[in-house]
Backbone as a printed PyTorch tensor [residue, N CA C, xyz], in Angstrom:
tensor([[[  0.8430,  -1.1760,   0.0000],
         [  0.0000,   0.0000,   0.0000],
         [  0.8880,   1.2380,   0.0000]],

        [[  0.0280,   2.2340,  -0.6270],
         [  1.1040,   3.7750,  -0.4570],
         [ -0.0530,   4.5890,   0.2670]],

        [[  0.9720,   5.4490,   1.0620],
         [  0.4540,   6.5050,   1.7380],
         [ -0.1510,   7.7620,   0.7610]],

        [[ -1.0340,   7.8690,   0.2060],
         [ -1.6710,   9.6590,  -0.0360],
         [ -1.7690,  10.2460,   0.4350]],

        [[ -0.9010,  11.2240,   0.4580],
         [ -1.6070,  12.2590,   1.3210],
         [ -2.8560,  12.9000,   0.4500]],

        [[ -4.1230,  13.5720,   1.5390],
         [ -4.9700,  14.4280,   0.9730],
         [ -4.3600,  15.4700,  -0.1320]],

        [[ -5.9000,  15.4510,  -0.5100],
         [ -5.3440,  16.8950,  -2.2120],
         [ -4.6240,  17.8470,  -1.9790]],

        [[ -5.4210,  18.6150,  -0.6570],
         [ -4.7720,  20.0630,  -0.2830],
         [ -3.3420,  19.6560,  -0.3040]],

        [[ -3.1610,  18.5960,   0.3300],
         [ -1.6340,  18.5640,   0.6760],
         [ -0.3470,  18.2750,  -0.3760]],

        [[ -1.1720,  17.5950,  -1.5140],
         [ -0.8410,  17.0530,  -3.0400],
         [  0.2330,  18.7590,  -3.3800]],

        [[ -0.5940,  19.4640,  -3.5770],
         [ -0.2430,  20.6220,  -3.5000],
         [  1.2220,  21.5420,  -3.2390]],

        [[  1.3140,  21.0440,  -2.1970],
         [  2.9230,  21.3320,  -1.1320],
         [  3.8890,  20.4550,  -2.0530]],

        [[  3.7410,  19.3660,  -2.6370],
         [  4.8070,  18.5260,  -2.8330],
         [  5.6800,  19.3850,  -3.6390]],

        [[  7.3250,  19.1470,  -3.5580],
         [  7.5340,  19.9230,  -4.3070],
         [  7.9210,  18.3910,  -5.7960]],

        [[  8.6090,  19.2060,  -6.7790],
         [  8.7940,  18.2920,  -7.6900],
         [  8.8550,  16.8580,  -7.6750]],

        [[ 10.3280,  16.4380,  -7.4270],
         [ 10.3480,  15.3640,  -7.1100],
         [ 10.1470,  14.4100,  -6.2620]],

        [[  9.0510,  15.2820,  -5.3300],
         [  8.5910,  14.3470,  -3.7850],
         [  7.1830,  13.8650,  -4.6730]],

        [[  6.8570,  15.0620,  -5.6370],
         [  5.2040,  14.5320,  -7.0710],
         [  5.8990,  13.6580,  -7.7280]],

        [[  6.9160,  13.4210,  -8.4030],
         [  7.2330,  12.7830,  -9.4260],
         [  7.4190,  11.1950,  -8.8780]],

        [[  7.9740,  11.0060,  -7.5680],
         [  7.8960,   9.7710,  -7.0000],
         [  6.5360,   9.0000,  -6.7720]],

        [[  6.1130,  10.1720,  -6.2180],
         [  4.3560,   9.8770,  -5.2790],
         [  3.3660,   9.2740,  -6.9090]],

        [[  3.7250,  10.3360,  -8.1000],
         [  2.3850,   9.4190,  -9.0780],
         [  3.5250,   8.5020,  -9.4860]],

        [[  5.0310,   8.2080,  -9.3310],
         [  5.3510,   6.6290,  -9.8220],
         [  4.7210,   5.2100,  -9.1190]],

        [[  4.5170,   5.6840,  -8.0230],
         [  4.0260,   4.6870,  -6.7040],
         [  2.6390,   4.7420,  -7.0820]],

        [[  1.5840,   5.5880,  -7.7220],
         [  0.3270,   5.8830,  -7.7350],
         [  0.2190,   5.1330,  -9.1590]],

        [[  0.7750,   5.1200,  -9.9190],
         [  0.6080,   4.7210, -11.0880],
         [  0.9550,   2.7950, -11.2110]],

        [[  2.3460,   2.5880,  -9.8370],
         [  2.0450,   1.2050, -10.1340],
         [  1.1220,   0.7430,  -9.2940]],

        [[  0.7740,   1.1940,  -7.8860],
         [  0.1740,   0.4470,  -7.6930],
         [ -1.1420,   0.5280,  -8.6260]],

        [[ -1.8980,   1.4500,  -9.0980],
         [ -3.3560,   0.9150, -10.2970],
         [ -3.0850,   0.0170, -11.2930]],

        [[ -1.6130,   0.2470, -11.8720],
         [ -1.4480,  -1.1560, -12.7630],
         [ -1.7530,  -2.5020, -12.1430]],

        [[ -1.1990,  -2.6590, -10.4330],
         [ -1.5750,  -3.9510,  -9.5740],
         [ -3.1550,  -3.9280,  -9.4190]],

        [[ -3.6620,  -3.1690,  -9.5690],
         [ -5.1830,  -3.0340,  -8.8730],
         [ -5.9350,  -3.8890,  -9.9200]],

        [[ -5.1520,  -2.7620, -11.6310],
         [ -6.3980,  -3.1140, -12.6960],
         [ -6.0680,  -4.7290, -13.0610]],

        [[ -4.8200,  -5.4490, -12.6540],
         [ -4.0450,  -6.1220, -13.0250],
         [ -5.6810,  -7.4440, -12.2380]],

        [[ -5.1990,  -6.9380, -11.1970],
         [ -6.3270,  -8.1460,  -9.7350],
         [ -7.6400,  -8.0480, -10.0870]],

        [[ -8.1730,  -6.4030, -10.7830],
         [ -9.6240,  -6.7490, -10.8850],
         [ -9.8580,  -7.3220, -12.0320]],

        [[ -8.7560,  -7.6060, -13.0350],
         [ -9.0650,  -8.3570, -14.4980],
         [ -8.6970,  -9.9410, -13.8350]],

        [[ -8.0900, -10.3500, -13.2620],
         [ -7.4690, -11.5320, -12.8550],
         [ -9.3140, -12.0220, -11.6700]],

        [[ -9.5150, -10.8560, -10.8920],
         [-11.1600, -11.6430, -10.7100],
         [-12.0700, -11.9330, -11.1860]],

        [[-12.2340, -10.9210, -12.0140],
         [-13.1820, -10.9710, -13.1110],
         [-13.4710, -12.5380, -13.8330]],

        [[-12.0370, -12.0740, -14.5750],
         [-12.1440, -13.8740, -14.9990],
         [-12.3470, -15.1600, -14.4940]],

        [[-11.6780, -15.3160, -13.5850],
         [-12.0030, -15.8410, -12.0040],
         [-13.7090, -16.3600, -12.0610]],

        [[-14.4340, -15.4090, -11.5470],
         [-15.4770, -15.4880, -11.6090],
         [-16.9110, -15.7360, -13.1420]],

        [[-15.7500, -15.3080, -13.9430],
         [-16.8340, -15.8780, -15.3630],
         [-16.4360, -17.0470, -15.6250]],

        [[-15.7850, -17.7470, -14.9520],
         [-15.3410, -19.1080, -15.7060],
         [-16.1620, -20.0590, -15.1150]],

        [[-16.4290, -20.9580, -15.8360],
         [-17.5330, -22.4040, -15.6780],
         [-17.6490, -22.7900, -14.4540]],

        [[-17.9940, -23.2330, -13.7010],
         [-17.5150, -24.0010, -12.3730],
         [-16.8840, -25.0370, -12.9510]],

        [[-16.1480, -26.1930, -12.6530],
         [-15.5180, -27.5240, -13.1660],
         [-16.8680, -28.6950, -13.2580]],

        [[-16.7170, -29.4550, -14.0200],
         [-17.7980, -30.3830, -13.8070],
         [-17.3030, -31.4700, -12.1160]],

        [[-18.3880, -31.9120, -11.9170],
         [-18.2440, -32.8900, -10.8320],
         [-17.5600, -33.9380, -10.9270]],

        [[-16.8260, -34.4370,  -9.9750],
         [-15.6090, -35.3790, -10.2030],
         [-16.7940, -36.5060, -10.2910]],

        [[-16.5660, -37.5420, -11.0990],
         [-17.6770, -38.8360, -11.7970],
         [-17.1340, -40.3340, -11.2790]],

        [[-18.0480, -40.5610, -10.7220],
         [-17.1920, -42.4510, -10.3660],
         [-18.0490, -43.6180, -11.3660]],

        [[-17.1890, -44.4340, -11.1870],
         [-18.1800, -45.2600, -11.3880],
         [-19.1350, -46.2390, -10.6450]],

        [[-19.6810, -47.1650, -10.7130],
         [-20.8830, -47.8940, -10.1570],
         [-20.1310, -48.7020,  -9.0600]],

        [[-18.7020, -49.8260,  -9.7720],
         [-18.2390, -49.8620,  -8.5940],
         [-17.1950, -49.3750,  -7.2180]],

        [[-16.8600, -48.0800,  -7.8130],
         [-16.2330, -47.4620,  -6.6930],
         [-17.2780, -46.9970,  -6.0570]],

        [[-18.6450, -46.4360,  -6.2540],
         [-19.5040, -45.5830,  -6.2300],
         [-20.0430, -46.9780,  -4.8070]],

        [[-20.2580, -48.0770,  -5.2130],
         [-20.4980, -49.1590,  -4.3610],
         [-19.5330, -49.2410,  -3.6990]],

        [[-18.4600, -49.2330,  -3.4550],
         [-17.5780, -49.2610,  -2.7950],
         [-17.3440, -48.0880,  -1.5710]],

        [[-17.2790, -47.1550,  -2.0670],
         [-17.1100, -45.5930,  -1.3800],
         [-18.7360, -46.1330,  -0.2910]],

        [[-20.0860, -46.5900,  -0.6620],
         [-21.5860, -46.7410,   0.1340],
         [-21.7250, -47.9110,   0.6970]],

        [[-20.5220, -49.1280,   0.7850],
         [-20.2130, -50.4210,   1.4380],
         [-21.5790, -51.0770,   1.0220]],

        [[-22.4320, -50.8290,  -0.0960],
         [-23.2730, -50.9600,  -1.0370],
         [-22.7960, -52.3080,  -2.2760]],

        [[-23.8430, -53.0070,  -2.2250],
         [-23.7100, -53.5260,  -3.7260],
         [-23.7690, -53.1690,  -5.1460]],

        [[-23.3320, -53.2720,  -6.0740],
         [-23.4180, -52.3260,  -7.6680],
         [-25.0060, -52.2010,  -7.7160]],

        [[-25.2940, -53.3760,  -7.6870],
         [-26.9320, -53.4400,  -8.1760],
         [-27.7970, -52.1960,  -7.1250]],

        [[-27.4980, -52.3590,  -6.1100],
         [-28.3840, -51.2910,  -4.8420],
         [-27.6710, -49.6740,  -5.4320]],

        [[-26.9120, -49.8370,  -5.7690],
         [-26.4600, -48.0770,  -6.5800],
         [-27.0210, -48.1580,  -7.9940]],

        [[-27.0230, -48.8800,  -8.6560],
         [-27.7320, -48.8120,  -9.7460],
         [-29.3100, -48.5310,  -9.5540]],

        [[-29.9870, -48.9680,  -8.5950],
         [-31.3650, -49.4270,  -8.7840],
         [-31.7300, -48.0400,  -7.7240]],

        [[-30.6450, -47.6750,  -6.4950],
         [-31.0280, -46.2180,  -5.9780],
         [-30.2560, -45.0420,  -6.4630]],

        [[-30.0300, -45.1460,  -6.8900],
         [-29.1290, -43.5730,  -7.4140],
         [-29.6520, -42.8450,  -7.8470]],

        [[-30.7840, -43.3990,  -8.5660],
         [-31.6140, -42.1020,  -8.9500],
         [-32.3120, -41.2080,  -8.2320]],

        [[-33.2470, -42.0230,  -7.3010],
         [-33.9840, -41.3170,  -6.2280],
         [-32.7770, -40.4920,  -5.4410]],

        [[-31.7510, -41.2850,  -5.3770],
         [-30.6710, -40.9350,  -3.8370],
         [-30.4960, -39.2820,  -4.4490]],

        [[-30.1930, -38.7530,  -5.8560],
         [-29.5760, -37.9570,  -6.6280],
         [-27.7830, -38.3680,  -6.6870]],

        [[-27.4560, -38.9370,  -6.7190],
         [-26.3490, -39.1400,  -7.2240],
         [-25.6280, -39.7230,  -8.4970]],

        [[-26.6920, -40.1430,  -9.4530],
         [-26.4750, -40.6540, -10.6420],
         [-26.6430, -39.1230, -11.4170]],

        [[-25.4870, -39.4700, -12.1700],
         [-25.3460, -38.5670, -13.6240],
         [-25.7600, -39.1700, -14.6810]],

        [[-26.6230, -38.8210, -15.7070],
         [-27.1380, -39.2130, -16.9490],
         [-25.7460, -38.9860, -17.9470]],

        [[-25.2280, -39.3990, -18.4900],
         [-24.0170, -39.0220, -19.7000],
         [-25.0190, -39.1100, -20.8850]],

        [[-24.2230, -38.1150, -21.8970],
         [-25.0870, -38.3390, -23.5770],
         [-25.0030, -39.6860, -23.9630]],

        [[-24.1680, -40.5520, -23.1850],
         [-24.2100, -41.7150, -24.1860],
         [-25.3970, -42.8730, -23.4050]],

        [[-25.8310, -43.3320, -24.4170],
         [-27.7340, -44.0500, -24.1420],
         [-27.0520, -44.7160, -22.7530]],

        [[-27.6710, -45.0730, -21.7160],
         [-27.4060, -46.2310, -21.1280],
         [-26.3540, -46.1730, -20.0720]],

        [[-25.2790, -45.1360, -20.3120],
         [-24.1650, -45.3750, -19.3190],
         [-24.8120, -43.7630, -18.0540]],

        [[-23.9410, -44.2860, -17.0740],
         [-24.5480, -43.7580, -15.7040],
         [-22.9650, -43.3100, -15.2210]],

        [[-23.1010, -42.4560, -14.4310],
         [-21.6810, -42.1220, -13.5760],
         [-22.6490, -41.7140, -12.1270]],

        [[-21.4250, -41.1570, -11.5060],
         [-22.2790, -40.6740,  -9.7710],
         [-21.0900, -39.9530,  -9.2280]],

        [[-22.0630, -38.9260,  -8.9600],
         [-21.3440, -37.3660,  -8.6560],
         [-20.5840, -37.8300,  -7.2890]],

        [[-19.2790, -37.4520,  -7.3790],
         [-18.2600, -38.0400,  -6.1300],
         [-18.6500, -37.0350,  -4.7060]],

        [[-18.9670, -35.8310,  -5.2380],
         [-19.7260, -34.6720,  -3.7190],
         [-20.4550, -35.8700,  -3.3210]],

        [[-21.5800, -35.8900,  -4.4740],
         [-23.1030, -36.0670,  -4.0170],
         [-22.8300, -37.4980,  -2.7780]],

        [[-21.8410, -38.7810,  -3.6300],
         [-22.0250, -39.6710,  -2.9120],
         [-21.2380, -40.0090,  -1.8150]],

        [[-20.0000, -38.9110,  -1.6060],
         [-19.6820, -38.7970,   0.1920],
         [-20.3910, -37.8330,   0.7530]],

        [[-21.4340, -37.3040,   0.2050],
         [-22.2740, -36.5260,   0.9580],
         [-23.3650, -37.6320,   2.0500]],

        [[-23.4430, -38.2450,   1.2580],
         [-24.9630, -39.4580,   1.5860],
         [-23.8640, -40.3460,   2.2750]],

        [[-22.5250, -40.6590,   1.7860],
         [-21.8810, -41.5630,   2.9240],
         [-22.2820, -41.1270,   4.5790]],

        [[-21.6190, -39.5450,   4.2120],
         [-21.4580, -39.2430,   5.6000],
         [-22.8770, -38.7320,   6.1850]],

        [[-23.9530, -38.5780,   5.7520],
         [-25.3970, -38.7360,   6.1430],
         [-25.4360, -40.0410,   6.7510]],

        [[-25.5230, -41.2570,   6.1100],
         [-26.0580, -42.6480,   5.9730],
         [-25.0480, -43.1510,   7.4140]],

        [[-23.2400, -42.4750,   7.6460],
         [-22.7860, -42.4170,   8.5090],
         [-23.7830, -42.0440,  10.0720]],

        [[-23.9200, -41.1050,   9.6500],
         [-24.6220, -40.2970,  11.2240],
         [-26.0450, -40.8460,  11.5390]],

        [[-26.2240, -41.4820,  10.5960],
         [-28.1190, -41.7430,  11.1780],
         [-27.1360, -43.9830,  11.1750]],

        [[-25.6760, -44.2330,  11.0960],
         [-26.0440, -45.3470,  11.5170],
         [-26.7830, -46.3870,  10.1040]],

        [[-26.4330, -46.0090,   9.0290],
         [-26.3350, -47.1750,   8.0790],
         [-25.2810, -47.3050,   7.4150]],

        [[-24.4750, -47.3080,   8.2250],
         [-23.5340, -48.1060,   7.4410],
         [-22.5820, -48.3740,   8.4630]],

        [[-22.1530, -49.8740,   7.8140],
         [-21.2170, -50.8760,   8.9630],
         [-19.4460, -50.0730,   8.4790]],

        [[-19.3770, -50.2950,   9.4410],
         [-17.9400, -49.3780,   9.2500],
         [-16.9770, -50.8180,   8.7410]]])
């Protein structure tokens, strides 16, 4: 950070105490405009898609059988539809989310 002094006081400087003060004024806005373009972008960018398992890690991670993730995943919300006909994935949040639910209410054998 740099010190400003107020306007009135801008005033008093003599030459080269101004000529320093807008070198310091001038980089730091290059850092400023530099951070608010660097957030900007930041913030317009996609979120990432959800990390994707498959059926049997997905059974594995829920001490679950394939078939009981296949046949609940839908209701549970943790199945992902993919464009391709038929194939299934399961959102890796969604299904240590429900681990650690299914944890606390006591279904599942450790």
């Amino acid at each position: 950070m740099i010190d400003i002094p107020p306007i009135a006081e801008l005033r008093g400087l003599d030459r080269p105490a101004a000529v320093k003060l807008l070198g310091q004024v001038e980089r730091a806005l290059e850092q400023l405009v530099e951070a608010r373009g660097a957030l900007h972008a930041m913030l317009l960018e996609p979120p990432p898609p959800p990390a994707l398992l498959d059926v049997r890690e997905t059974a594995r991670r829920l001490n679950m059988s394939e078939e009981w993730v296949r046949t609940n995943g839908p209701a549970l919300g943790i199945e992902v539809d993919l464009p391709v006909a038929g194939v299934h994935r399961y959102d890796a949040t969604a299904v240590d989310e429900l681990r650690q639910r299914r944890r606390a209410d006591g279904k599942v054998r450790r």
